[in-house]
N, C-alpha and C positions, 0 to 999 in steps of 0.2 A: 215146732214149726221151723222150717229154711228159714236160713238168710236169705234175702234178697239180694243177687246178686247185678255190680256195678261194673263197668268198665270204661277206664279211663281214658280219652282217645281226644290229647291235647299235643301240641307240639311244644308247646314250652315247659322243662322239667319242671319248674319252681311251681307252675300252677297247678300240675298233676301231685305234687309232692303236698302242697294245700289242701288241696281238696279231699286225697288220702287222709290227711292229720282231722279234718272237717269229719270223713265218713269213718273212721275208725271207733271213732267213741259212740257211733250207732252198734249196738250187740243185732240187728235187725238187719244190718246190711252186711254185706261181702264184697270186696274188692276183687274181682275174678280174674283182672286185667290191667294192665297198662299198654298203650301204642304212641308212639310220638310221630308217628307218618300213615297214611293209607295202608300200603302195603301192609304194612305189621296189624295195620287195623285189623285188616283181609286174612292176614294166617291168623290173626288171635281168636276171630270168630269161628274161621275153621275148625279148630282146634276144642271148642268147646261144646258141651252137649244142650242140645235144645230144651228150652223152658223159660222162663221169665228172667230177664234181667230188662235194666238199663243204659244204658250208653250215652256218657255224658264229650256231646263231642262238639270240637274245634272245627269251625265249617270251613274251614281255611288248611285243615291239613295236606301238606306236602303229597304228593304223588297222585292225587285225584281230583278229579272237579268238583266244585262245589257244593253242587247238590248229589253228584255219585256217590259221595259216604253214606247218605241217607235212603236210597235207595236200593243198594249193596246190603247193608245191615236188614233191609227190609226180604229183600229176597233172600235171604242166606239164613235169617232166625225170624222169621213171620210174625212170631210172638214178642219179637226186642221193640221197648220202647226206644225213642232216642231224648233225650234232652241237648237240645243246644247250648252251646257257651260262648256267647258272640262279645266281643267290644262293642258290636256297634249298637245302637240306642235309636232305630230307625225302623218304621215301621213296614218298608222294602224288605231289607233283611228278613223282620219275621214272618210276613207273608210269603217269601220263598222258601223258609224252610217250614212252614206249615204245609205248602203245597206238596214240597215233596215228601211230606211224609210225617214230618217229627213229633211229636205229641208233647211239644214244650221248648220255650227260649227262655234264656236267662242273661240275663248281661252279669257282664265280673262284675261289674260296681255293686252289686246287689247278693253276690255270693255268699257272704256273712248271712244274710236276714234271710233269704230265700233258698239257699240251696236243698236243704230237706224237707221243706213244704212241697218242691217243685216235684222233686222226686216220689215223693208219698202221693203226691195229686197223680201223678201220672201213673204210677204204681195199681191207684185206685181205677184206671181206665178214662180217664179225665184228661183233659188237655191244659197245660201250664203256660198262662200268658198272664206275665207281670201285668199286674193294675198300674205301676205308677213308673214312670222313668223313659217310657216311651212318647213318643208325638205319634198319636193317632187321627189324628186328622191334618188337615191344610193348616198352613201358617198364617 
C-alpha cells in the first residue's frame, strides 16, 4: 500500500518542522511538501500528481485570502483533503472553514493528542471537528 501523502502549508518554520518530526514516525504517511506562503502553496500543488493526499494548512497564509487557500487546493486537486491548523478556539473560525471547504480544524493546543486521528478521520472521508476545546454555543 501508498503512503498517504501530507503537505505542509504553515508559515511558521518551527511548526512545520513539528509537525514533520509528529508525521515521520507514521511509516503510512508521506511528507510530499512544504509551503510557508500561498504562492509556494500554489506551485507545490502544481507540481504534484493527482490522487489523495492531505493539506495541513495555516488559514492565515501570506499571499492569499483567507479562505482562497481552501478553495484553490480544492479546484486544483478535487480529491485533496484539507485540514486546518488555526490558533484560534472559536467556533466562527470553524464554520468558515468548513464552509469553504475543509474536511477538518485542529487548534495547535491540541496537536499532541489529535493530530493523527484528525488526519486518519479525514483520510477516511469523514469530517474532523474537535469534541472538546471549542465554545460552541452562546456564552
Amino acid at each position: 500500500m501508498d503512503a498517504y501523502r501530507v503537505i505542509l502549508a504553515d508559515k511558521h518554520v518551527a511548526l512545520r518542522q513539528g509537525l514533520r518530526r509528529i508525521l515521520a514516525e507514521q511509516s503510512d504517511l508521506e511528507i510530499t511538501g512544504e509551503a510557508g506562503e500561498g504562492l509556494d502553496l500554489l506551485s507545490l500543488l502544481s507540481s504534484i500528481a493527482a490522487g489523495p493526499l492531505t493539506v495541513i494548512l495555516d488559514p492565515s497564509l501570506p499571499n492569499l485570502p483567507k479562505t482562497e487557500p481552501i478553495r484553490t487546493i480544492k479546484a486544483t486537486h478535487p480529491e485533496a483533503k484539507v485540514l486546518i491548523l488555526s490558533m484560534h478556539e472559536d467556533v466562527e473560525y470553524l464554520t468558515q472553514a468548513l464552509s469553504a471547504g475543509a474536511e477538518g480544524y485542529l487548534t495547535i493546543e491540541n496537536i499532541d493528542k489529535e493530530l493523527l486521528r484528525a488526519i486518519e478521520t479525514i483520510r477516511e472521508g469523514k469530517v474532523y471537528v474537535p469534541l472538546s476545546g471549542l465554545p460552541l454555543g452562546p456564552p
